[in-house]
N, C-alpha and C positions, 0 to 999 in steps of 0.2 A: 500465445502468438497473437498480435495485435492482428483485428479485423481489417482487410485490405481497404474498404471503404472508409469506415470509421477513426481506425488512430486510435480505437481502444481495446485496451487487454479484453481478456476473454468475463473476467471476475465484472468488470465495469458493466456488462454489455447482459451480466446476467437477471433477465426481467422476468423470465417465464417460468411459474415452477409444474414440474412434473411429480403428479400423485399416485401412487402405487400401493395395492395390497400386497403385500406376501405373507405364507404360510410362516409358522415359526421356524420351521427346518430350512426353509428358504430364505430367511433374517437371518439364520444363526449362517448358515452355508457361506453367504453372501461378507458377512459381518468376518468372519475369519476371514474368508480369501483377501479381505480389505487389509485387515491388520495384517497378513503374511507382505506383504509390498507396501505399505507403510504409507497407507492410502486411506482417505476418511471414505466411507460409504457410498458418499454423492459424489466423489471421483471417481473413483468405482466404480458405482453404475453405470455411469454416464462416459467414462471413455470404452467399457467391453460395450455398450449400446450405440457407441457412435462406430467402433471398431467393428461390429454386426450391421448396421446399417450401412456401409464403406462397402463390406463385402458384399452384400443383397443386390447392392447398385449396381456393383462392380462387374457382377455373373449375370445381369441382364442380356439376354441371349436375341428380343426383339427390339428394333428401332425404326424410327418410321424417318422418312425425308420425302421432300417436295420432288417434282420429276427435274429441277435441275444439280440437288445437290445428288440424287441417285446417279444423272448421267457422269456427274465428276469420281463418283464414287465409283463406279462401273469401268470408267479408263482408268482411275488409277489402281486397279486389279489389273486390266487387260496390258499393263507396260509389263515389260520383261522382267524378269531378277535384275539386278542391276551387280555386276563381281566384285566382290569384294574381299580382295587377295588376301589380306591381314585377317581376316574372320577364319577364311579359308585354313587359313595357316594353324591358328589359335586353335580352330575344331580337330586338329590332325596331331596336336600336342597330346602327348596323355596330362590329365588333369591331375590335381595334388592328392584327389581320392584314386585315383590308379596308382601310385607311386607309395612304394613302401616304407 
């Protein structure tokens, strides 16, 4: 996927190399799971590292904000539910895992 800035593919853009030990059980581990998806090593690594860093971000539980983005953030808690019929509806369906 072309970088939104840039205009270049991801292969173009690759300048930085990252270096790593691993143990031989952890080569060989690694080196299968590669070859089972049909994946060279360095994609491998590097999309289950990007795919683990996505998630680390993602369960970030603090954040911090200035006292006017807190105030915005604070009213738009204190607004109502807002109804919405069709949700309503969809929740009250039994789903394809209830149905035999």
């Amino acid at each position: 996927m072309p970088h939104p800035q840039s205009g270049h593919s991801d292969s173009a853009r690759k300048a930085t190399r990252l270096n790593l030990r691993a143990s031989a059980r952890q080569d060989a581990l690694i080196r299968k799971a590669a070859e089972s998806v049909g994946r060279s090593v360095t994609e491998f690594v590097l999309d289950s590292a990007c795919a683990s860093a996505e998630h680390v971000l993602a369960e970030r539980r603090q954040f911090v904000l200035d006292d006017e983005a807190w105030s915005r953030f604070m009213a738009a808690l204190d607004q109502p539910a807002a109804d919405k019929p069709r949700l309503k509806t969809l929740l009250s369906e039994p789903s394809v895992l209830d149905r035999s």
